[in-house]
C-alpha positions in Angstrom: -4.6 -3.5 -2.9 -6.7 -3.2 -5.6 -6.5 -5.7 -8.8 -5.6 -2.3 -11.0 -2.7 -1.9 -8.8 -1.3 -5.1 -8.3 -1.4 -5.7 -11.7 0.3 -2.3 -12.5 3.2 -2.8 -10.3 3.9 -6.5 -11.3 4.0 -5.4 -14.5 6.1 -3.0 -13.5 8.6 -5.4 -11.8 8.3 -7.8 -14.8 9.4 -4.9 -17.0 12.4 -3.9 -14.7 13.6 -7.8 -14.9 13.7 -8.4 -18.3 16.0 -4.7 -19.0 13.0 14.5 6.7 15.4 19.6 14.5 11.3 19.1 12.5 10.3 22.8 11.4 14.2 23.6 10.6 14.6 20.7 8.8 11.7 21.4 6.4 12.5 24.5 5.7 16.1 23.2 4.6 14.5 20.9 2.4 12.4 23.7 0.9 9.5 22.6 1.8 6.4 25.5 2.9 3.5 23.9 4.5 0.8 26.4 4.5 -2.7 25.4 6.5 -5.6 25.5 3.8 -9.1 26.5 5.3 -11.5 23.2 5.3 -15.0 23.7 2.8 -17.5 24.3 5.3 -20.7 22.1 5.0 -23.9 23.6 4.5 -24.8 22.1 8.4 -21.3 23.6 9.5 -19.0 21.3 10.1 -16.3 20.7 7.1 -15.1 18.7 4.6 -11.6 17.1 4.2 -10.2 18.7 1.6 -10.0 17.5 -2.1 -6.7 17.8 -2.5 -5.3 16.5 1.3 -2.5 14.7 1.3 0.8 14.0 3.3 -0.1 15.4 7.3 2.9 17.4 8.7 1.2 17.7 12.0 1.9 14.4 14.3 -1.9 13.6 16.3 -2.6 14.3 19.7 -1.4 11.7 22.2 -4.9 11.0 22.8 -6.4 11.1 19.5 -8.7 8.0 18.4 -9.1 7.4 22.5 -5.4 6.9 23.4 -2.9 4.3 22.3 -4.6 0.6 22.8 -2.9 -1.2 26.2 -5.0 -4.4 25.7 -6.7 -4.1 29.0 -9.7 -2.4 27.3 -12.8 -4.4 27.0 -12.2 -4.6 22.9 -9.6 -4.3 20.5 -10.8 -0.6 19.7 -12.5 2.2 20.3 -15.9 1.0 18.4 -17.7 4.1 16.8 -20.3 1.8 14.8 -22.0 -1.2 14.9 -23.6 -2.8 11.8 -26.5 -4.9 11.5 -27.4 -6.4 8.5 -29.4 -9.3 6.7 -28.8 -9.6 3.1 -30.4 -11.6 0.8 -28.2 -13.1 -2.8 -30.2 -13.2 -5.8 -27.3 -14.8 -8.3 -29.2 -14.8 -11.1 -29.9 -11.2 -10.7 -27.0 -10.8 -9.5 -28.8 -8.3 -6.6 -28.2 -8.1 -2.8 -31.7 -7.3 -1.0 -30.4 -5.8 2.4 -31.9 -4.3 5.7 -29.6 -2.3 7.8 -29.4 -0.7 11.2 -26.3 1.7 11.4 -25.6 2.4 14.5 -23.2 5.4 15.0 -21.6 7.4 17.6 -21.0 11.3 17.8 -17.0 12.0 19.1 -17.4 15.3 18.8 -18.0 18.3 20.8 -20.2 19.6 18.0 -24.3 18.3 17.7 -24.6 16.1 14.4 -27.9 17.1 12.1 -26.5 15.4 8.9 -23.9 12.5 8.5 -22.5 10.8 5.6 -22.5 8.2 4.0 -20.3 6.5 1.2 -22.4 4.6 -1.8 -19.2 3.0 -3.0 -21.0 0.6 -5.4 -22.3 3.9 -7.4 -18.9 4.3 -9.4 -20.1 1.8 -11.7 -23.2 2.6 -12.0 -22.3 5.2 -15.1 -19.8 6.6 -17.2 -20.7 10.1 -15.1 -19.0 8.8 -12.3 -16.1 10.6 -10.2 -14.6 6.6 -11.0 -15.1 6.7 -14.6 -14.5 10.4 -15.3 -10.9 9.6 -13.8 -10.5 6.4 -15.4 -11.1 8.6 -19.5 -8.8 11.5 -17.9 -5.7 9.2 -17.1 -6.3 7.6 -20.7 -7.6 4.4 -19.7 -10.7 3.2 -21.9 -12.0 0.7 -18.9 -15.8 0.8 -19.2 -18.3 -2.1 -18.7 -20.7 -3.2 -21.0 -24.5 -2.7 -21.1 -26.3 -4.6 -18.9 -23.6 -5.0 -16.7 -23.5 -2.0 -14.4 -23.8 -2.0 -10.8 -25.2 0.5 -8.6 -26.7 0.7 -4.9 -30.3 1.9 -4.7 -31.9 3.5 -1.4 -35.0 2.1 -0.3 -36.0 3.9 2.7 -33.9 5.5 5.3 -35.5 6.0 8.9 -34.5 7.6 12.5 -36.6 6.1 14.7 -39.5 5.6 12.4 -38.9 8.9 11.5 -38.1 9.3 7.7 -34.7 10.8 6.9 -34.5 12.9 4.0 -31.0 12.8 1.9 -29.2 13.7 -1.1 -26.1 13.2 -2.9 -23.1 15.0 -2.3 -19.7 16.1 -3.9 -16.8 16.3 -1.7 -14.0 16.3 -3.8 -15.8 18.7 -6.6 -16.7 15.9 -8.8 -19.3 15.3 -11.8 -22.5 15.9 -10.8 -23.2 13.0 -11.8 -21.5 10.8 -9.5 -23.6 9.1 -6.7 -20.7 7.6 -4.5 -21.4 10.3 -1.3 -24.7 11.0 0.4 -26.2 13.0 3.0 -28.5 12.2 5.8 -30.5 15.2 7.7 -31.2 13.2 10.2 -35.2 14.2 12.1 -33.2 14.2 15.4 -29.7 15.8 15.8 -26.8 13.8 17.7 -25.6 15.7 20.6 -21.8 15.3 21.6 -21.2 11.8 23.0 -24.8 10.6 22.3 -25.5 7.7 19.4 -28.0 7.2 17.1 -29.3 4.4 14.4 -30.6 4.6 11.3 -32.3 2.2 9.3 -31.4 1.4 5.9 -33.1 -0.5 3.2 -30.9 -0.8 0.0 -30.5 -3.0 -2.8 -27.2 -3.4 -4.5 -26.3 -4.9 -8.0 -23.4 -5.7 -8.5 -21.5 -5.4 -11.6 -19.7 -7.8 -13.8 -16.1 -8.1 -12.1 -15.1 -4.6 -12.1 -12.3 -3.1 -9.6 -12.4 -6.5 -6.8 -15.8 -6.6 -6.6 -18.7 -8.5 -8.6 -19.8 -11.9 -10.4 -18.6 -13.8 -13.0 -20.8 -16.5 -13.5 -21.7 -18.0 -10.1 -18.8 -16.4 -8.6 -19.9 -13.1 -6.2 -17.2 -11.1 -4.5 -19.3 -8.5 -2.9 -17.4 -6.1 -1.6 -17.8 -2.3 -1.1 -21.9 -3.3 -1.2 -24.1 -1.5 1.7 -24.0 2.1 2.8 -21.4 2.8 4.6 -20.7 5.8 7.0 -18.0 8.5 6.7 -15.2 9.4 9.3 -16.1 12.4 11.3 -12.3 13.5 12.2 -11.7 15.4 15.7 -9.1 18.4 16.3 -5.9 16.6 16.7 -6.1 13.6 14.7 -4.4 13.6 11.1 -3.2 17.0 11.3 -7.9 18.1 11.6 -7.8 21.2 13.2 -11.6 20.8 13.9 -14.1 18.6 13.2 -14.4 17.7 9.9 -16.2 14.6 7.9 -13.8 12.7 5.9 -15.3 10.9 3.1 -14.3 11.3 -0.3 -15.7 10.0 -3.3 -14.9 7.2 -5.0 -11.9 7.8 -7.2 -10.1 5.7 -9.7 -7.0 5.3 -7.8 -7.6 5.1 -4.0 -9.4 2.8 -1.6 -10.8 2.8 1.2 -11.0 4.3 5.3 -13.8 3.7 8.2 -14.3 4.0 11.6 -13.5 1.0 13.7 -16.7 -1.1 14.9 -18.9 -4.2 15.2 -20.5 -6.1 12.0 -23.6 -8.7 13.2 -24.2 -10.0 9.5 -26.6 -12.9 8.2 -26.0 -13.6 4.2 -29.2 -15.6 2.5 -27.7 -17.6 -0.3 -29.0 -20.6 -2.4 -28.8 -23.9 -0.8 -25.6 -25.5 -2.6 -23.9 -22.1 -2.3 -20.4 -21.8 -0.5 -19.9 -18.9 1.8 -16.7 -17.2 2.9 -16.6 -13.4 5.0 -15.6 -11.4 7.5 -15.3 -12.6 10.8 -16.8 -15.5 12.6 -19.5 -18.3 11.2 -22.0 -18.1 14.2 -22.7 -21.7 14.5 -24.1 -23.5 11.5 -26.2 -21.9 8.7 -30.1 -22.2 9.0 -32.2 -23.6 6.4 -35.4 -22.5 5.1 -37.1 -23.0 1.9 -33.9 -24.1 0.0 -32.4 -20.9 1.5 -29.1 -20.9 4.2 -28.7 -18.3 6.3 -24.9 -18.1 7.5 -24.3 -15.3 10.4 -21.5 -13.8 10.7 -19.9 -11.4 13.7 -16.7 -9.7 13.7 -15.9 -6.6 15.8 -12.8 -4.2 16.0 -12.6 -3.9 12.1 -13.8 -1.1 9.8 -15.0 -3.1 6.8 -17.2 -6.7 5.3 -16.7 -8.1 2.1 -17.8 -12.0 1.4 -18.0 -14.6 -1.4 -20.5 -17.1 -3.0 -19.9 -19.5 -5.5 -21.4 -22.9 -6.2 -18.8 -23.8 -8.0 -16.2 -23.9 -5.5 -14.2 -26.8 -4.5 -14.1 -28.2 -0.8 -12.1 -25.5 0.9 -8.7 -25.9 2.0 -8.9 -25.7 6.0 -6.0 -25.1 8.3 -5.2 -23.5 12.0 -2.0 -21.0 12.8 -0.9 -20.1 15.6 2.0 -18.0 17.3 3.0 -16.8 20.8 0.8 -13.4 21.4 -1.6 -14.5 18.7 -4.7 -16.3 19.0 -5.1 -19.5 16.8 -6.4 -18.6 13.7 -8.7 -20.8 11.7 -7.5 -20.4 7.6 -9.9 -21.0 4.5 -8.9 -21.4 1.1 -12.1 -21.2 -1.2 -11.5 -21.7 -5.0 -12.9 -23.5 -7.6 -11.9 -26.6 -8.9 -10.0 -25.4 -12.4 -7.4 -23.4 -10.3 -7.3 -25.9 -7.5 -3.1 -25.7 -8.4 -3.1 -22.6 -6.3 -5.1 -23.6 -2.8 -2.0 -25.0 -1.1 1.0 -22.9 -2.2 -1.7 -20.0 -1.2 -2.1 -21.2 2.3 1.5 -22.0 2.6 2.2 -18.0 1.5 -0.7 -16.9 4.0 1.0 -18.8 6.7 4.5 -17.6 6.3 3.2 -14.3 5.9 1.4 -14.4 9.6 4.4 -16.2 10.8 6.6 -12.9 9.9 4.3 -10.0 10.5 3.2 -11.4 13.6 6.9 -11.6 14.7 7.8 -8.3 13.0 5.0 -6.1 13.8 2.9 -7.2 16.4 0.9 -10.4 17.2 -2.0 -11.1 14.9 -5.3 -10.5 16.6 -8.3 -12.0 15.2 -9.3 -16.0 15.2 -10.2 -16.2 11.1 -8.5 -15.8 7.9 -10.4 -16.3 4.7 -8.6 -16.4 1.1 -10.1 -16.7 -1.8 -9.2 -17.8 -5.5 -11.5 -16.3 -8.1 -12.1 -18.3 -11.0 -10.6 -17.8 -14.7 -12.3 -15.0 -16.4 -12.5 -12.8 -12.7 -8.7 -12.7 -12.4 -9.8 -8.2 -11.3 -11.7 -9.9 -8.2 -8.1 -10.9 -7.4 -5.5 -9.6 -5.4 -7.5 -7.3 -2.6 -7.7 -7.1 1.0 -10.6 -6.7 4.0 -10.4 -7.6 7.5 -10.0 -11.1 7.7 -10.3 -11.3 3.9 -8.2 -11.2 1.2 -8.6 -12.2 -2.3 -5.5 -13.9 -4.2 -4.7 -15.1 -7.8 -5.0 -18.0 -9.3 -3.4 -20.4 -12.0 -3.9 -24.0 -13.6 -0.5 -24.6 -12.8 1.6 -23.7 -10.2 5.3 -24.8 -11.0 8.2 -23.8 -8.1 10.7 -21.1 -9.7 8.3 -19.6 -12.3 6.9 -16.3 -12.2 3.8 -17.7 -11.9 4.6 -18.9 -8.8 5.9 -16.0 -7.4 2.9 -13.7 -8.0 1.0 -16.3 -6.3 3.6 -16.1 -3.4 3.7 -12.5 -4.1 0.2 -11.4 -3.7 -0.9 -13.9 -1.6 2.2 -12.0 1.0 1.1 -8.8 0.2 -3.1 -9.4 0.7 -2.2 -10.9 4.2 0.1 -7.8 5.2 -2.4 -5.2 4.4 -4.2 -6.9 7.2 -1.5 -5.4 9.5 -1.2 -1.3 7.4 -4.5 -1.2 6.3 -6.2 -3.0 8.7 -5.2 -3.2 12.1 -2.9 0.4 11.6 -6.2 1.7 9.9 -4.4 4.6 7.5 -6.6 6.6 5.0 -5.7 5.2 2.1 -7.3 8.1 0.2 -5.1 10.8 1.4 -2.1 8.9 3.0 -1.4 5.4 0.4 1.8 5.5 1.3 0.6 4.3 4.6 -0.4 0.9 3.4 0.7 0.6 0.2 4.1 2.1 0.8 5.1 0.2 3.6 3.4 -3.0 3.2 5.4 -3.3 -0.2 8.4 -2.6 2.2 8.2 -4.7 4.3 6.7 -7.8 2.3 10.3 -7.5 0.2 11.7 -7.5 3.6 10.4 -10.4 4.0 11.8 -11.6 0.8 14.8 -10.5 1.3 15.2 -12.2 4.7 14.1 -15.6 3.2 16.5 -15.3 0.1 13.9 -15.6 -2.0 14.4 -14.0 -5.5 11.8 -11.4 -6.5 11.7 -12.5 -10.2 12.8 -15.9 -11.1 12.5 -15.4 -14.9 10.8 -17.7 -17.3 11.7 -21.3 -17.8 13.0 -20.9 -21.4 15.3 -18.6 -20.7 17.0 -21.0 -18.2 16.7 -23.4 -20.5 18.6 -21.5 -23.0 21.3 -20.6 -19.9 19.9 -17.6 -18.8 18.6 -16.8 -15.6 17.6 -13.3 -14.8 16.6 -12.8 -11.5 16.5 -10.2 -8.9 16.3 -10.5 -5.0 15.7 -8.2 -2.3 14.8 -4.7 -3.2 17.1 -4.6 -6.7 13.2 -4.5 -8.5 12.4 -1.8 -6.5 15.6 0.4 -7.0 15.2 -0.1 -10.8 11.4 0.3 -10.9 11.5 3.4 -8.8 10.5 6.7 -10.8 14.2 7.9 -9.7 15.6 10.4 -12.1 12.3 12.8 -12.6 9.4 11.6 -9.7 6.5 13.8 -10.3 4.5 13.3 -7.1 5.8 13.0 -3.0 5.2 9.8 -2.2 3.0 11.4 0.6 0.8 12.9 -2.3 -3.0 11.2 -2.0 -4.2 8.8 -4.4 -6.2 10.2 -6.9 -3.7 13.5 -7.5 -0.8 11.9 -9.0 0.5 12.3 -12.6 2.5 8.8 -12.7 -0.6 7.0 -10.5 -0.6 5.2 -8.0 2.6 2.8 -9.0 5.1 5.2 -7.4 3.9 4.8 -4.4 4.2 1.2 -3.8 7.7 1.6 -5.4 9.3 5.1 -4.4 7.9 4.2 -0.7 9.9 0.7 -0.7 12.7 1.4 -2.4 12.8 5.2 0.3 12.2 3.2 3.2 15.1 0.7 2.2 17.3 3.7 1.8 16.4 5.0 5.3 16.9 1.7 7.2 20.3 1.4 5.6 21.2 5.2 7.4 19.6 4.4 10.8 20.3 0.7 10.9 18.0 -2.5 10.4 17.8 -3.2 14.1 16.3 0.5 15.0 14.7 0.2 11.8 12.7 -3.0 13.4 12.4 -1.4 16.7 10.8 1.9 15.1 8.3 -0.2 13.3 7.1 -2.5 16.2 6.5 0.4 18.3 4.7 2.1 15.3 2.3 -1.0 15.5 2.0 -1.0 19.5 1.0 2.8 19.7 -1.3 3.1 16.3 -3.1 -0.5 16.2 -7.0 0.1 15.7 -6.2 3.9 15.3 -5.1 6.1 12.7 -2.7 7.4 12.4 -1.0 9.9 9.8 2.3 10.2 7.7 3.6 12.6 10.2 2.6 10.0 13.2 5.1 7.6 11.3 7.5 10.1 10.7 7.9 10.9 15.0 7.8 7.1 15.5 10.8 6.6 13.4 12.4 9.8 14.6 11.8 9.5 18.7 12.6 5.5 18.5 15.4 5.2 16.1 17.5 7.9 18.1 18.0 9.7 14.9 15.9 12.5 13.8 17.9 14.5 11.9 18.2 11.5 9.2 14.4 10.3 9.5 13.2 14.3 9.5 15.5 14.4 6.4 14.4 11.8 4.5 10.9 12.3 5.0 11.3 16.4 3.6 12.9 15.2 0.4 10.9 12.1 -0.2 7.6 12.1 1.5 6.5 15.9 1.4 9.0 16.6 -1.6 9.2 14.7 -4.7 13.4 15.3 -4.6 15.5 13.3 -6.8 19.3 11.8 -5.8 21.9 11.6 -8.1 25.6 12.2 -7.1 28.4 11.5 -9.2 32.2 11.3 -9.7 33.3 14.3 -12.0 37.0 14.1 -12.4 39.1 11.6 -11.1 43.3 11.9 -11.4 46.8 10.8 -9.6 49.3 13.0 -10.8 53.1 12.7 -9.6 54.5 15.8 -7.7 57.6 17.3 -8.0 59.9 16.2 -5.3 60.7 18.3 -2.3 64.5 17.3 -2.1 66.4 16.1 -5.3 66.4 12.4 -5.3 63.3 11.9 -3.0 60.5 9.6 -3.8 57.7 11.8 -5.8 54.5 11.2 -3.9 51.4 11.6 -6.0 48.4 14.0 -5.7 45.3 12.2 -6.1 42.0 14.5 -6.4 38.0 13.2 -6.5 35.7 15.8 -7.4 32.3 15.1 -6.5 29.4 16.3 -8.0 25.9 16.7 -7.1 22.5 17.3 -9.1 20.2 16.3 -7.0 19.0 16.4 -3.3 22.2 16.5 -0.8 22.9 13.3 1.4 25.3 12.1 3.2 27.7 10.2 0.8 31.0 8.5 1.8 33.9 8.2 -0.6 36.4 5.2 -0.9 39.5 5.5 -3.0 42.0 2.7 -3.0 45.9 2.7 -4.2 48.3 1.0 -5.7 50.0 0.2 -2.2 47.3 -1.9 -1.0 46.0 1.5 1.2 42.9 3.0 1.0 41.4 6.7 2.3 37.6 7.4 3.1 35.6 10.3 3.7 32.1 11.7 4.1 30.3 14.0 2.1 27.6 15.9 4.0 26.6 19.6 3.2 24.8 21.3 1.3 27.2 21.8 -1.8 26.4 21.4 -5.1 30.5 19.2 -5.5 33.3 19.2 -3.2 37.1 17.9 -4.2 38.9 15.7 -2.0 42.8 15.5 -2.1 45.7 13.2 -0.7 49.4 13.3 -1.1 50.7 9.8 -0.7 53.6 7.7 -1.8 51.3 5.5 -4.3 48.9 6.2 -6.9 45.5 5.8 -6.9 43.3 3.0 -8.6 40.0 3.5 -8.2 37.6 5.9 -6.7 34.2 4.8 -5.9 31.0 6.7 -4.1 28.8 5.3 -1.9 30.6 1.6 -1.7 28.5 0.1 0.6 25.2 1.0 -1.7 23.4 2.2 1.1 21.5 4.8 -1.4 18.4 3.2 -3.2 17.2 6.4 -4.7 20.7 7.5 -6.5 19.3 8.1 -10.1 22.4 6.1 -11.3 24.8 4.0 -9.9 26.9 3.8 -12.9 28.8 6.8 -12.7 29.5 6.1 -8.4 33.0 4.7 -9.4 36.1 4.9 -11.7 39.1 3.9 -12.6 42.5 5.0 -13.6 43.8 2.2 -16.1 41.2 1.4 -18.9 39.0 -1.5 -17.6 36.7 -2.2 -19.9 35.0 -5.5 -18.6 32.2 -4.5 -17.5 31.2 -3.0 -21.1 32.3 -6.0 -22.6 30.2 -8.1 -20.4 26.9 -6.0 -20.7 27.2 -5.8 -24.4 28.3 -9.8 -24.8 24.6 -10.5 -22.4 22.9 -8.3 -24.6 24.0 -9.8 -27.7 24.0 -12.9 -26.3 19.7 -12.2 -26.0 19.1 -10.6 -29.2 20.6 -13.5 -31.4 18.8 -15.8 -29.5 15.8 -14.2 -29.4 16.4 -13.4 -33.1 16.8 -17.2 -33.8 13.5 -18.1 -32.0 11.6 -15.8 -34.1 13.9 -17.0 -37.5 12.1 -20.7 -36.6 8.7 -19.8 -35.6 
């Protein structure tokens, strides 16, 4: 996750603490999916589109090579290898690098020009797709003079041939924008055959900008050498024939890449500490006050790495668990937020513990986590293979918020090892994918430890007070409920509430749906989504069957995933009326029974609801709502009067607009206003007070 994003939802969750039978069911839910030709290249084969989003479509069964069995001589099906040798500058704050791409054709089709992504280009102006977004959504983010970053091409070669290339726009974008470019290669690729290109580049990298850049001595270099695009095959993610997908680099997505090899050596000062990607090759070599540490890591689709001479001795510890190798951990961080190392590794460790017993073992031998310093906190919170960055604080004090987002993010980096990277989703076209349900399932984990979500600050408890939410309450009051603009299946960069919603709507829908098809087939679903899809991708409609086939219960998943995920549907049912009127008697002298009556009302998407009413005689009546209706009455004639009518009792539905009108009451009860309005007074004088003495 990005350091805009993180920060946006916790800031979101801080605000809410202090206050889917398949073809049929879509069309029930309204929902037309209409095919949209591909742009076609100028060498003929197309484009993803701008605009693609949510897949309806599930993959063929043997798209990306086949589901992984493990008895394939690596992890997955490798399309590139990368070698590099990079050389810091950190006074310039430059990256001299030398690069043999090595790349694979899938296709059926010969390959004259591939593409490439320049990713350090969107801060290299204000011209950029990056920036261009950034002034459109409002947002004044720019970075000073002098501290721009950019990647330069030095020479591109095909076997000593030189490759001529030019930049590209994809997604329609500013001209200006430098963040896609094209190769015509000297010597086409035929179908099945490889070729490598050699690269000389030099990247600068930017004051901290967007989890990536210095600050001081601090480098996180991340998104830093040319990188090549996904060419997508008929059958997988809804392609209907070959198609390059690479995007530029907008303000609110991330990041997808073939799966591969990376053989990297980093050059650093002598007095430099190095973390990365992957596996130290032995120990660095020296050479005119130079070290040279090598790095390998295959079956992973991205390399980010850290230098600092300013960091502390790292924090060192092994993990293991049964199906998982032992993994070697490595907190770097400097010595001012040294407060943070251990309760980081603690949260890194727990985190594996879960997802590894949740999802699917764990399956590489390194896991490197790094601290940025004060005045980098945007180089925190953001994930790579093997990599993740956290956050840091002077003080880390049990029970505050501060340790909770430390806890918090720390969780989160370490699952998006498991959605984005092992389950390698586009996170340009499909967030919810990785965002979405790694915010799921790391309040799962929450949940399951009892931790609360939001502790509240210490003066507060000090005064008595002590807000706090647990399990998924943040989500369910965070949650763009009554008016969502976008489907949580919408892409990235095409959303008018950003990207927020879908860390939110995603957790708070999948809640919703595990509560319908149960947490045990919820579990089940989700393990088998990690067996089939590891070191693949696979698409929102590949989740979608998963859930459905697995689970046992299509209609619900199918359901939920029309009005949700490829519909931006909202949920609100209500109680209208409510009454218990005495009949007149049959016979003279009889007991009078009493007609009770619940109307029911809906404005909102139809689900199935259940309805308890309770009476005076200690008996109680329930019943299901499920049509399509916009309110149905229920009515009983029984010998007592009814108390209290209430919808949805056991609060199975997260994405009711309000829960506040789910229940009455016959008598006048007014406690609960009394209560709400005695907190809220309660707060105000105090806080009132506290400002009277400051």
């Amino acid at each position: 996750m990005q350091a805009r994003t993180r920060t946006m939802a916790l800031k979101a969750m801080l605000l809410a603490a202090a206050a889917v039978a398949g073809a049929e069911l879509l069309a029930q839910a309204d929902i037309s999916i209409t095919p949209i030709p591909e742009p076609v290249t100028d060498v003929g084969i197309g484009f993803a589109l701008p605009s693609a989003g949510a897949v309806s479509v599930p993959s063929a069964p043997d798209a990306w090579g086949g589901p992984r069995t493990g008895s394939e001589p690596t992890l997955s099906e490798r399309v590139v290898d990368y070698q590099i040798e990079a050389t810091l500058d950190p006074v310039a704050h430059t990256i001299d690098g030398k690069q043999k791409l090595t790349w694979r054709n899938r296709s059926k089709e010969t390959v004259r020009s591939v593409y490439l992504h320049l990713y350090m280009n969107a801060f290299k102006s204000a011209g950029s797709t990056y920036f261009t977004e950034q002034r459109e959504a409002g947002n004044d983010a720019t970075i000073r003079p002098g501290e721009w970053g950019d990647i330069s091409l030095r020479s591109v070669t095909q076997g000593g041939a030189k490759v001529g290339w030019s930049f590209v726009h994809p997604d329609n974008g500013p001209a200006s924008d430098q963040t896609v470019v094209r190769f015509d290669l000297p010597a086409p690729v035929a179908p099945g055959a490889s070729t490598s290109v050699d690269i000389a580049f030099l990247t600068r990298l930017p004051r901290v900008v967007c989890d990536t850049g210095y600050f001081g001595s601090f480098h996180l270099v991340a998104q830093w050498f040319p990188k090549i695009g996904v060419l997508e095959l008929p059958g997988e993610r809804g392609a209907t024939r070959a198609r390059w997908n690479v995007h530029e680099y907008h303000h609110e997505s991330e990041f997808y890449a073939d799966f591969g090899r990376y053989d990297v050596k980093l050059t650093v000062p002598k007095g430099y500490t190095v973390g990365a990607t992957g596996e130290l090759q032995g120990a660095p070599a020296e050479r005119g006050g130079m070290l040279t540490h090598h790095y390998v890591q295959g079956d992973v689709h991205d390399f980010a790495w850290t230098a600092d001479k300013r960091t502390a001795p790292p924090l060192r510890a092994t993990w293991s668990a049964q199906g998982s190798a032992q993994v070697a951990l490595t907190v770097l961080f400097p010595p001012d937020r040294a407060a943070s190392a251990a309760p980081a590794l603690k949260a890194a460790t727990d985190a594996l513990s879960y997802f590894s017993k949740t999802l699917g073992p764990y399956p590489y031998k390194t896991l490197t986590i790094v601290i940025p310093p004060f005045n980098a906190d945007d180089a925190g919170g953001m994930e790579y293979p093997t990599f993740i960055t956290a956050t840091g604080h002077d003080k880390v004090v049990p029970g505050t918020a501060g340790a909770f987002d430390l806890d918090f993010v720390t969780i989160h980096e370490v699952g998006h090892g498991y959605f984005y990277g092992i389950v390698a989703s586009n996170e340009f076209e499909e967030p919810m994918l990785d965002e979405g349900l790694n915010e799921y399932w790391d309040y799962r984990m929450l949940r399951e430890s009892g931790q609360q979500v939001y502790p509240g600050p210490r003066w507060l408890k000090a005064l008595g007070l002590a807000p706090g939410f647990k399990g998924f309450d943040v989500e369910r009051h965070d949650a763009p409920r009554h008016e969502p603009a976008d489907p949580i299946g919408q892409n990235a960069h095409m959303r008018l509430q950003g990207i927020g919603p879908v860390y939110v709507r995603s957790a708070t829908m999948l809640r919703d749906l595990e509560e319908r098809i149960g947490k045990e087939a919820t579990e089940r679903a989700f393990k088998e989504y990690y067996k089939r899809w590891k070191f693949r991708h696979p698409s929102i409609a590949d989740l979608r069957e998963t859930l459905a086939e697995v689970s046992g219960q299509r209609a619900a998943v199918y359901a939920a995933f029309a009005q949700q995920v490829y519909a931006a549907a909202s949920v609100d049912d209500r109680i209208s009326r409510f009454s218990s009127e005495e009949e007149v008697a049959a016979k003279a002298g009889a007991a009078r029974p009493w007609r009770t009556s619940v109307t029911l009302q809906r404005r909102g998407a139809p689900v199935a609801q259940s309805l308890l009413v309770k009476f005076a005689d200690g008996s109680s009546e329930t019943v299901v709502w499920d049509d399509q209706q916009r309110w149905r009455t229920f009515s009983w004639v029984k010998p007592a009067r009814a108390v209290s009518a209430e919808l949805d009792p056991r609060r199975q539905h997260y994405l009711d607009t309000s829960k506040l009108d789910d229940s009455r009451t016959l008598a006048p009860d007014g406690s609960a206003s009394r209560r709400w309005t005695g907190d809220v007074a309660a707060f105000f004088n105090i806080l009132f007070s506290l400002i009277a003495t400051v």
